[in-house]
C-alpha positions in Angstrom: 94.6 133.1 84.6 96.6 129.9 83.8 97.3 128.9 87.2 93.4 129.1 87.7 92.8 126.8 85.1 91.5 129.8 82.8 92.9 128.1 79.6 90.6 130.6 77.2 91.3 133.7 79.0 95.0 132.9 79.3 95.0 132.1 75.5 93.2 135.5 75.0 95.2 137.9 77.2 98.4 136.0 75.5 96.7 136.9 72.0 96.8 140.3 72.4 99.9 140.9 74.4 101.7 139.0 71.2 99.3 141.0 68.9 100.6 144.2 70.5 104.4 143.3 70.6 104.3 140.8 67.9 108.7 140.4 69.0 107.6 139.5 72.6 109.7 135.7 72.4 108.1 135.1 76.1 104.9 135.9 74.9 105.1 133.0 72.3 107.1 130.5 74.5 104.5 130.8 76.9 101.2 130.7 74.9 103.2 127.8 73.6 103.5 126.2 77.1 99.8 127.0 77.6 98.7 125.6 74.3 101.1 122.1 74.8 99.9 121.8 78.4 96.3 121.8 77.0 97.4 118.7 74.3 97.7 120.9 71.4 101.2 120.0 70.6 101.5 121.2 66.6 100.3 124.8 67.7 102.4 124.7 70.6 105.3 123.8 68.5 104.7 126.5 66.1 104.8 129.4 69.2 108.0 127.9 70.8 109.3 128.2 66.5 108.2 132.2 67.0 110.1 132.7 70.0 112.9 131.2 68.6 113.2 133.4 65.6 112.4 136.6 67.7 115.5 134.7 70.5 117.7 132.3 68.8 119.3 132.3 72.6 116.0 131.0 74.0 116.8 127.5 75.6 113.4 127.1 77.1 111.6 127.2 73.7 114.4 124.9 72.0 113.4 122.8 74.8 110.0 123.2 75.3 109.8 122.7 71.4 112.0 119.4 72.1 109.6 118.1 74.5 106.5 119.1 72.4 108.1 116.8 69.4 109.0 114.1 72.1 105.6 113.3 73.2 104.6 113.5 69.3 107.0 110.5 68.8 109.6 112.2 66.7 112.7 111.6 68.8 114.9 112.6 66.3 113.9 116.3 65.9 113.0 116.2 69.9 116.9 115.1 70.2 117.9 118.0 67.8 116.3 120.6 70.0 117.5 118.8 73.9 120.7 119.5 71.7 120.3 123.2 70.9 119.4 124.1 74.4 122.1 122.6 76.0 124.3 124.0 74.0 122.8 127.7 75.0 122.7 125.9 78.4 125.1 123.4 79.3 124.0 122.6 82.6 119.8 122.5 81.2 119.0 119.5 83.4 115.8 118.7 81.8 116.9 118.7 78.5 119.9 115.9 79.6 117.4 113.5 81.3 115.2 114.3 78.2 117.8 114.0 75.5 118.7 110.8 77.3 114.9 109.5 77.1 115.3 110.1 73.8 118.4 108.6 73.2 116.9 105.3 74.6 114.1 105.6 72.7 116.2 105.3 69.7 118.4 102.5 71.2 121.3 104.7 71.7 122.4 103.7 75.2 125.3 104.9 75.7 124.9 108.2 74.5 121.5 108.0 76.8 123.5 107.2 79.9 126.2 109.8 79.6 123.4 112.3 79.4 122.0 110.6 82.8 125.5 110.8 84.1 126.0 114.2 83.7 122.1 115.4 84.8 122.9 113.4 88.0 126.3 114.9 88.4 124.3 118.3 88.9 121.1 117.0 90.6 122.3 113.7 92.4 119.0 113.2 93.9 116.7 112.8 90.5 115.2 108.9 91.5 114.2 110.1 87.7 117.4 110.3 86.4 118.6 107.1 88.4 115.7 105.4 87.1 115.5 106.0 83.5 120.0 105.4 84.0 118.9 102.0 84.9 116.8 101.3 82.0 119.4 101.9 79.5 122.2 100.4 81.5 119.7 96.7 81.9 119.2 97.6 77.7 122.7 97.0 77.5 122.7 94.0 79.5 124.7 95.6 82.6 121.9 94.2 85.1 124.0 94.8 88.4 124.7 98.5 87.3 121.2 98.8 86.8 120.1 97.3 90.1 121.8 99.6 91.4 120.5 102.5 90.2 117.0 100.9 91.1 118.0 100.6 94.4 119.4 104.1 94.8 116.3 105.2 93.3 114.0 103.2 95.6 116.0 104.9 98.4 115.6 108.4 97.2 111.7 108.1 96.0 110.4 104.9 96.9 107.7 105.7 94.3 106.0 103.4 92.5 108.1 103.5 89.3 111.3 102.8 90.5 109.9 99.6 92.7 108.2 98.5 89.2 111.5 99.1 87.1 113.5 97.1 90.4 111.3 94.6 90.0 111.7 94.1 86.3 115.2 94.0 86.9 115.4 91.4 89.7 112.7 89.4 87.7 115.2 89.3 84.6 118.5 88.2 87.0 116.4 85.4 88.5 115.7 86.8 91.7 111.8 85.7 91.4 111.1 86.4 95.3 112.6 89.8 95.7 110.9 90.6 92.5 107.4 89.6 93.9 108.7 91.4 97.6 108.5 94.9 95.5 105.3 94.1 93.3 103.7 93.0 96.4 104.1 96.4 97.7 103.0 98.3 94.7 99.9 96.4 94.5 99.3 97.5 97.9 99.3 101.4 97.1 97.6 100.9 93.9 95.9 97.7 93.2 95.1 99.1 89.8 98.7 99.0 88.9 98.3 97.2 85.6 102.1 96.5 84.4 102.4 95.8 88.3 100.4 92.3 88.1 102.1 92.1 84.6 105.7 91.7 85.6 104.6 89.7 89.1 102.5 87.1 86.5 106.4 86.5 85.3 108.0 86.4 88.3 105.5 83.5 89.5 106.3 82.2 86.0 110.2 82.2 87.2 109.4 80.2 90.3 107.0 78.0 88.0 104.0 79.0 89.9 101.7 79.0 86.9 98.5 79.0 88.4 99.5 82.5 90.4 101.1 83.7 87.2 97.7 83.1 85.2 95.6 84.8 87.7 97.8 87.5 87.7 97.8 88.0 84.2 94.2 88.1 84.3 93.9 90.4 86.9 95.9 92.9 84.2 93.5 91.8 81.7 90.7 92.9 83.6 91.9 95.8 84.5 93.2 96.9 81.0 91.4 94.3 78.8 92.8 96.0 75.3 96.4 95.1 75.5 97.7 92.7 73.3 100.8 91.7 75.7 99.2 90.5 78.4 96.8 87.9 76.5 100.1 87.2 75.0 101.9 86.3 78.1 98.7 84.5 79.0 98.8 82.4 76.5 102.3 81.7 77.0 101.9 80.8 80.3 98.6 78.5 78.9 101.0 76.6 76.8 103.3 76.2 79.1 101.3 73.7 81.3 99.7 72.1 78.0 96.3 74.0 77.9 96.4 74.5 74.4 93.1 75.9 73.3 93.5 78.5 76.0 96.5 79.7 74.7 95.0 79.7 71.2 92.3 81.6 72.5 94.4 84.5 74.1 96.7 84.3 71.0 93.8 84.8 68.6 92.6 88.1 71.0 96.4 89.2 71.0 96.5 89.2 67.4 93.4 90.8 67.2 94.7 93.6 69.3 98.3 93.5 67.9 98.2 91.8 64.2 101.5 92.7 63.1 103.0 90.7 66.3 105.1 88.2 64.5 105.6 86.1 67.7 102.0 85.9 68.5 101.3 84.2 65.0 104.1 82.3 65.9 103.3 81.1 69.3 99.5 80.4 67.9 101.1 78.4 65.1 103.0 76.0 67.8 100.0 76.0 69.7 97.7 74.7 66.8 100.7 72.1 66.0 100.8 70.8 69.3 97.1 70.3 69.8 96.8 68.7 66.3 95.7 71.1 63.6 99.3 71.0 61.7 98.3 72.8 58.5 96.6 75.6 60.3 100.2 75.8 62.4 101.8 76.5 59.5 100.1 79.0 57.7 100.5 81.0 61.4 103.9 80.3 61.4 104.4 81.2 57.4 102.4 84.8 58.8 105.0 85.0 61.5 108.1 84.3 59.1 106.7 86.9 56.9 106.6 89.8 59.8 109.7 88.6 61.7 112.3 87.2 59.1 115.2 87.1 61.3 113.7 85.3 64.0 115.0 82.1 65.0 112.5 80.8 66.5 110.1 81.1 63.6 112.2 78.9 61.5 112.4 76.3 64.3 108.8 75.9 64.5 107.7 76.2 61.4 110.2 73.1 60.8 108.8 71.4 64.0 105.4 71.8 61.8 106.9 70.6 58.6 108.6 67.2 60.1 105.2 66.5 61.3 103.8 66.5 57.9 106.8 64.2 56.6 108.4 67.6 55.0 111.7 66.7 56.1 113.7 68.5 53.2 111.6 71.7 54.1 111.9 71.2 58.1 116.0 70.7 57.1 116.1 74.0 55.5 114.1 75.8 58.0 116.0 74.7 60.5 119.4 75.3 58.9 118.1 79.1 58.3 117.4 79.1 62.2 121.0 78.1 63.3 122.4 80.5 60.5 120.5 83.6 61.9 120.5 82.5 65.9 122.8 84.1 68.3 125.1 82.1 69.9 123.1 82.2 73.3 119.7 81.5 71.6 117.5 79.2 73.8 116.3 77.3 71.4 120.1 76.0 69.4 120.5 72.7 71.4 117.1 71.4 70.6 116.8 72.9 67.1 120.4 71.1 66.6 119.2 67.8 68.0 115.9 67.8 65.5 118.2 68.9 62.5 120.6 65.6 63.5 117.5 63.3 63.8 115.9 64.8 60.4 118.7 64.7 58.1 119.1 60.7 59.3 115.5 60.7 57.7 116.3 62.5 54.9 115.4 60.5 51.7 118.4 59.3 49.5 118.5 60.8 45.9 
């Protein structure tokens, strides 16, 4: 009945089969897969729990049960049951590509990829597995490991995915045009591709093509106009080229859409210092210390926004919390270090 899209009668028949051998584990594991396929994830969860106490040998319910709490968002108990299964069965190739989506979900990268390694040691073939390899490996900063796991995976699939997740890739190494080559060719297929004219807005961005970048990024907007990270980028690509009220303007609607986005009050804040309204950058900036207090760059501007005002103790302590907290590769050091030089020559003698 399921196959025929019967969800009620399957539900039904699956009632009184369970209500007539209420120790029937395949009874609940598949009611469960019936109820999670319909969305109904908590009921679901509590069948593949049945079958598992009637068959504590059960892998597909442990896994089933895993997936069920995956899609939920709890990764942690999803991990827990990927865990159990595999352990009844080792070789449980969903439940490796799945623990390792989870893994990565919970930044554990490492882990993540030796569960890809060991899935694609079984199933060599999974563009999948290759692709979802390569996110954790570029998480880790091992970009040429992960190209080429993009690349493989292109070869094998050629979906859309893994020419998007390429792209990224290629996009963050600086390769700008091969980047644009692959996006190109996803928009072709599906022109509705939002995160497609997302990621090619950057690559144009890389090449400094800004006027290509910003009518890409508003081609994602159209398409998708309730996500916050693609006014943001907007706006940053606004600010770039010195069209300040423009970026406000897509930094206000990301905020709206995002308001705990510490680096859209924070861009907002520069913004509003750079086209003149200095105490309205700092009370953005002060909102963007307070949701991202280890963030450099936070600390820079709101110190940038302080000199302005003739605060040069305050812009001196901002900034000295900025170097203190940066990494040693942080963008923003050598000019942070340069204003901190020039403000403490300012500084007022006691």
């Amino acid at each position: 009945m399921y196959e025929q899209g019967d969800i009620k009668g399957s539900l039904a028949a699956l009632d009184t089969a369970i209500g007539l051998e209420p120790r029937n584990a395949s009874a609940y594991l598949t009611r469960g897969l019936v109820l999670a396929h319909s969305g109904l994830r908590e009921e679901a969860c509590a069948d593949f729990s049945r079958a598992i106490e009637v068959d504590p040998r059960c892998a597909e319910a442990f896994f089933n049960r895993g997936v069920s709490r995956h899609l939920s968002g709890d990764e942690a108990a999803a991990i827990s049951d990927y865990t159990a299964a595999l352990a009844i069965s080792p070789d449980h190739v969903g439940a490796l590509r799945n623990r390792g989506a989870a893994l990565s979900g919970v930044g554990k990268y490492e882990e993540a990829i030796r569960d890809y390694d060991r899935s694609l040691s079984i199933e060599p073939l999974s563009a999948d597995a290759l692709s979802n390899r390569g996110i954790a490996l570029k998480r880790l900063g091992r970009l040429e490991d992960a190209l080429k796991d993009y690349d493989r995976a292109v070869q094998i699939g050629g979906d859309s995915i893994a020419l998007v997740n390429r792209a990224i890739c290629l996009k963050d190494m600086g390769r700008y045009e091969q980047s644009i080559l692959d996006l190109n060719e996803v928009l072709a297929r599906d022109p509705e591709y939002v995160e497609a004219w997302q990621v090619r807005s950057l690559a144009h961005k890389g090449l400094g093509n800004f006027s290509q970048a910003i009518n890409d990024a508003g081609r994602a907007i159209q398409l998708a106009p309730d996500i916050a990270l693609s006014y943001f980028n907007r706006g940053v690509l606004h600010a770039e080229i010195k069209e300040w009220q423009l970026a406000i303007a897509d930094y206000d609607r990301a905020i709206e859409l995002a308001p705990r986005s510490g680096m859209a009050w924070n861009n907002r804040g520069a913004a509003k210092r750079e086209s003149g309204d200095i105490r309205a950058s700092l009370e953005d900036i002060d909102r963007a210390i307070a949701l991202e207090p280890k963030e450099p760059v936070c600390y820079s501007n709101r110190a940038y926004s302080r000199g302005a005002l003739g605060n040069v103790v305050g812009a001196i302590e901002d900034l000295k919390t900025a170097t203190n907290i940066c990494a040693p590769d942080w963008g923003g050091l050598k000019e942070a270090m340069s204003y901190l030089e020039d403000l403490v020559g300012r500084r007022p003698s006691l």
